[in-house]
C-alpha positions in Angstrom: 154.7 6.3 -19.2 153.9 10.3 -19.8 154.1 9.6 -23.3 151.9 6.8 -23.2 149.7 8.6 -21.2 149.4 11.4 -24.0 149.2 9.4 -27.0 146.1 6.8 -25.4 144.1 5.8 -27.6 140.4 6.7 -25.6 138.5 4.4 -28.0 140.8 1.7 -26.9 140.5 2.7 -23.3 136.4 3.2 -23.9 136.1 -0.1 -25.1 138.4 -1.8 -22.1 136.5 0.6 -19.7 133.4 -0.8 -20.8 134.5 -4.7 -19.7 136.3 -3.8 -16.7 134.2 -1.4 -15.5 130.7 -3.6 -15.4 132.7 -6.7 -14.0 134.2 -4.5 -11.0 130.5 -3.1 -10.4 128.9 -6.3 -9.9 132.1 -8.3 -8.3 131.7 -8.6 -5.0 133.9 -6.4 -2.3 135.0 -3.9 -5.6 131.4 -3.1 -6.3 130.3 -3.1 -2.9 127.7 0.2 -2.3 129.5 0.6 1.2 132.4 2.0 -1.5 131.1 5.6 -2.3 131.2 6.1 -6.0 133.3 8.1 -7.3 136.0 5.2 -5.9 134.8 2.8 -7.7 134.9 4.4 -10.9 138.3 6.0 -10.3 139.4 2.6 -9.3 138.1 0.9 -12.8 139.2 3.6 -14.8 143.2 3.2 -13.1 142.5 -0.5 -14.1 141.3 0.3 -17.4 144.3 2.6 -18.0 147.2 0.3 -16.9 145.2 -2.5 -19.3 145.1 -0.5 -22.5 148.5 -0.4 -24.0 149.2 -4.1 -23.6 146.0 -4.4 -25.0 145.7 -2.4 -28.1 147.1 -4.9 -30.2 144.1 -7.3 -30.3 141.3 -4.3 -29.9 139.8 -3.8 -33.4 140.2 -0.3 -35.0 137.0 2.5 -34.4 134.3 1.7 -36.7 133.0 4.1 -38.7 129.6 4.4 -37.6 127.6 4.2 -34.5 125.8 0.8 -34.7 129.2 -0.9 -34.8 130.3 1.4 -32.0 127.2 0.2 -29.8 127.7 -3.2 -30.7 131.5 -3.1 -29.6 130.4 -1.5 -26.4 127.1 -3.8 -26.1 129.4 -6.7 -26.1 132.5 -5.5 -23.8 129.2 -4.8 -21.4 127.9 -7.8 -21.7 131.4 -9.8 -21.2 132.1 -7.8 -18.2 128.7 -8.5 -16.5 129.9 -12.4 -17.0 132.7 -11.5 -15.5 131.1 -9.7 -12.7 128.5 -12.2 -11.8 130.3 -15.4 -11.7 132.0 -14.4 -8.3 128.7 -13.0 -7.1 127.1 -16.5 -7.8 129.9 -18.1 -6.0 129.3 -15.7 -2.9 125.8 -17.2 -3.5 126.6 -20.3 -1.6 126.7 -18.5 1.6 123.2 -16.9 1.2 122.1 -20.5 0.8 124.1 -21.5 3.8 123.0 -19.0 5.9 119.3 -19.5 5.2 119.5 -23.3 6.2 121.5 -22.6 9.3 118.9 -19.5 10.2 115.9 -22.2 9.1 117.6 -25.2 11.4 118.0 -22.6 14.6 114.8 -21.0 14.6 116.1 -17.5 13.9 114.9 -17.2 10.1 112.3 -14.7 10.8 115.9 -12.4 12.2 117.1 -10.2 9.5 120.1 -7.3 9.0 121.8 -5.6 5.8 124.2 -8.0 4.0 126.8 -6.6 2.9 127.3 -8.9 -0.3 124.2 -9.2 -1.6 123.0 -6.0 -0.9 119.6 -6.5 0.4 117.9 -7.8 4.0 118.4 -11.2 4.4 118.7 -13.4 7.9 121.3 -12.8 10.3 123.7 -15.7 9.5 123.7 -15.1 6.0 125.1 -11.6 6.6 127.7 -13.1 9.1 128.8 -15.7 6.8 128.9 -13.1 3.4 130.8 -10.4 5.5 133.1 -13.2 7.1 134.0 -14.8 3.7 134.8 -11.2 1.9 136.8 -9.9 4.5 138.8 -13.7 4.0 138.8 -13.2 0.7 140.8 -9.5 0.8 142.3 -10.4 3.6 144.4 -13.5 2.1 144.7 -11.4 -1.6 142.3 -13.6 -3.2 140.5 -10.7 -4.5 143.8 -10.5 -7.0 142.4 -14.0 -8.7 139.0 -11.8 -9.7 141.7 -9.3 -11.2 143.1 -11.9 -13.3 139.9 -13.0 -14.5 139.6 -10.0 -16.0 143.1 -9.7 -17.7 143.1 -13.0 -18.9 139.4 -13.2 -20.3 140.9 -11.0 -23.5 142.3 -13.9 -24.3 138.9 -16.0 -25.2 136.6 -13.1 -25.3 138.2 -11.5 -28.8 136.3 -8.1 -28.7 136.0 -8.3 -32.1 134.2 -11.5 -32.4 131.6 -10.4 -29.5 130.9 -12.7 -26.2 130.4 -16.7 -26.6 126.6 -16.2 -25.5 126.5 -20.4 -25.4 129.5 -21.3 -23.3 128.6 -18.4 -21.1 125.3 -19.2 -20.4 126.2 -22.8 -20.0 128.9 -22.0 -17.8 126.7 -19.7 -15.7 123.9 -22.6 -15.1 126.3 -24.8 -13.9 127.7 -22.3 -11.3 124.4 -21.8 -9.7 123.6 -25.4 -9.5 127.6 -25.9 -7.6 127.5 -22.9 -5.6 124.0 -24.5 -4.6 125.2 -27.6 -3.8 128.1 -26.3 -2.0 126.1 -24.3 0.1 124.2 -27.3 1.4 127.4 -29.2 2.2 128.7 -26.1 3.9 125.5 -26.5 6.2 124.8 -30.0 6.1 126.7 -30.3 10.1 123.6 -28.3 11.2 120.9 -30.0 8.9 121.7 -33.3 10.3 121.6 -32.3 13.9 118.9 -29.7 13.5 116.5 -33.0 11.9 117.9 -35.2 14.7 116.1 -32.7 17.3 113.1 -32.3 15.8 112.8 -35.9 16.0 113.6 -36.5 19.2 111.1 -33.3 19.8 108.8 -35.1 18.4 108.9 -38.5 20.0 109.1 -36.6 23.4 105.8 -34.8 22.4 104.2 -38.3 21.5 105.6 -39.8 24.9 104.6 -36.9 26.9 101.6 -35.0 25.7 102.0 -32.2 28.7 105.1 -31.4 27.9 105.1 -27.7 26.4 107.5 -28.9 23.5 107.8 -25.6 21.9 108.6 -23.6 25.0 111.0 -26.0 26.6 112.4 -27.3 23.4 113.3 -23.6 21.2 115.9 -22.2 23.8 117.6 -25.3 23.7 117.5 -25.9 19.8 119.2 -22.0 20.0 121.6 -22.4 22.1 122.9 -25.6 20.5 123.0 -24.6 16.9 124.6 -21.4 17.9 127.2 -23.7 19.4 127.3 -25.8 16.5 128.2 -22.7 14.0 131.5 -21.3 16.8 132.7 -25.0 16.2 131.9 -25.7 12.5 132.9 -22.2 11.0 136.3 -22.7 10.5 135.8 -25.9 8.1 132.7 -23.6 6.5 135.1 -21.1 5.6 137.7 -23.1 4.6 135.3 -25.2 2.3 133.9 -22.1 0.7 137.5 -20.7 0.4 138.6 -23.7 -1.4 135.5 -23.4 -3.8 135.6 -20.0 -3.9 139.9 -20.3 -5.3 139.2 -23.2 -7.4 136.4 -22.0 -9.2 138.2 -18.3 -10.1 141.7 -20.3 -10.4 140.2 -22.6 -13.1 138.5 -20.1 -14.6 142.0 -18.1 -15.3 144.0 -21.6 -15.9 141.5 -22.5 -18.9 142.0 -19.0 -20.2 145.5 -19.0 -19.8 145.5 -22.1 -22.0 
């Protein structure tokens, strides 16, 4: 290993840094900004190391010039923010989740820090995101995201550069499931949250007097809260299964 170690080639381990580093920035959990720094880089460049002997055979050679060197780099770059984003849009079905369940209970206007996406958003959004990443590293599903990355060498050559069609093909299709997925993952609350605003509604016809909103919000609260303890275990377990197909296809169709 020493002599390994000692004899590394660094524009082999610059050009693997490049892809492995970008894709661990923007995956979710290993990019987190919770993670100070100077461990995430130390942590892509001990990735990058252990990848780079097994992987010099199919790296091309240092080009001669600098265009060719920012092209290689350009393209590793690009590759690995692929790689780094397709989890990220998966995690995306959550933010879309969270939203309608905040929307259905009355509590969209209630906002903290999510942790996955970096940015205010309502509060069951951040529950669901921080939920589903502690699932994720919790059960070593974080190791799939890992072997994304190994295993994309084999259909991103770096010397042919990234397949900018399949790519952005595949990517347009991943929002539109992890869309869809995220209303299924709410739909429990949809349905119920629409059937009380229309019995809301008839009430208010039936009985003008009836203060509607200020007899009718604690109740919708309570109930959707309710709702979410009973339905959360089949949310996470749907978004789970998604979340392990999606990366598990995406290394068995490399693999092939």
């Amino acid at each position: 290993m020493l002599s390994q170690l000692v004899n590394l080639n660094l524009f082999a381990f610059l050009l693997v840094f490049a892809r492995v580093g970008t894709a661990l920035s923007l995956m979710p959990g290993f990019g987190s900004q919770q993670i100070f720094l100077r461990a995430r880089v130390a942590f892509a460049m001990a990735v990058s190391l252990l990848l780079t002997p097994s992987l010099l055979p199919i790296l091309p050679s240092e080009p001669q010039s600098i265009s060719l060197l920012f092209l290689l780099l350009s393209s590793e770059i690009l590759i690995g923010a692929f790689l780094g984003t397709v989890p990220r849009i998966i995690f995306g079905a959550l933010q879309t989740a969270g939203t309608m369940l905040s929307m259905m209970a009355s509590m969209a206007n209630m906002f903290s820090m999510d942790a996955i996406a970096e940015q205010q958003s309502s509060v069951f959004s951040s529950f669901l995101g921080t939920l589903a990443i502690t699932l994720v590293f919790v059960t070593n599903t974080h190791h799939l995201m890992l072997a994304a990355i190994v295993e994309s060498y084999d259909v991103f050559d770096p010397a042919r550069g990234p397949l900018i069609g399949d790519m952005a093909d595949f990517l347009a299709h991943s929002v539109a499931d992890s869309f869809r997925i995220g209303i299924q993952i709410s739909s429990p609350l949809i349905v119920s949250g629409m059937a009380y605003y229309l019995g809301l509604g008839i009430m208010g016809k039936l009985m003008p007097q009836l203060p509607v909103f200020f007899f009718g919000m604690p109740i919708q609260i309570s109930m959707q809260i309710y709702l979410i303890m009973v339905t959360l275990p089949a949310m996470m377990m749907v978004f789970m299964r998604y979340f392990i197909d999606t990366i598990q296809g995406f290394t068995a169709a490399w693999g092939a």
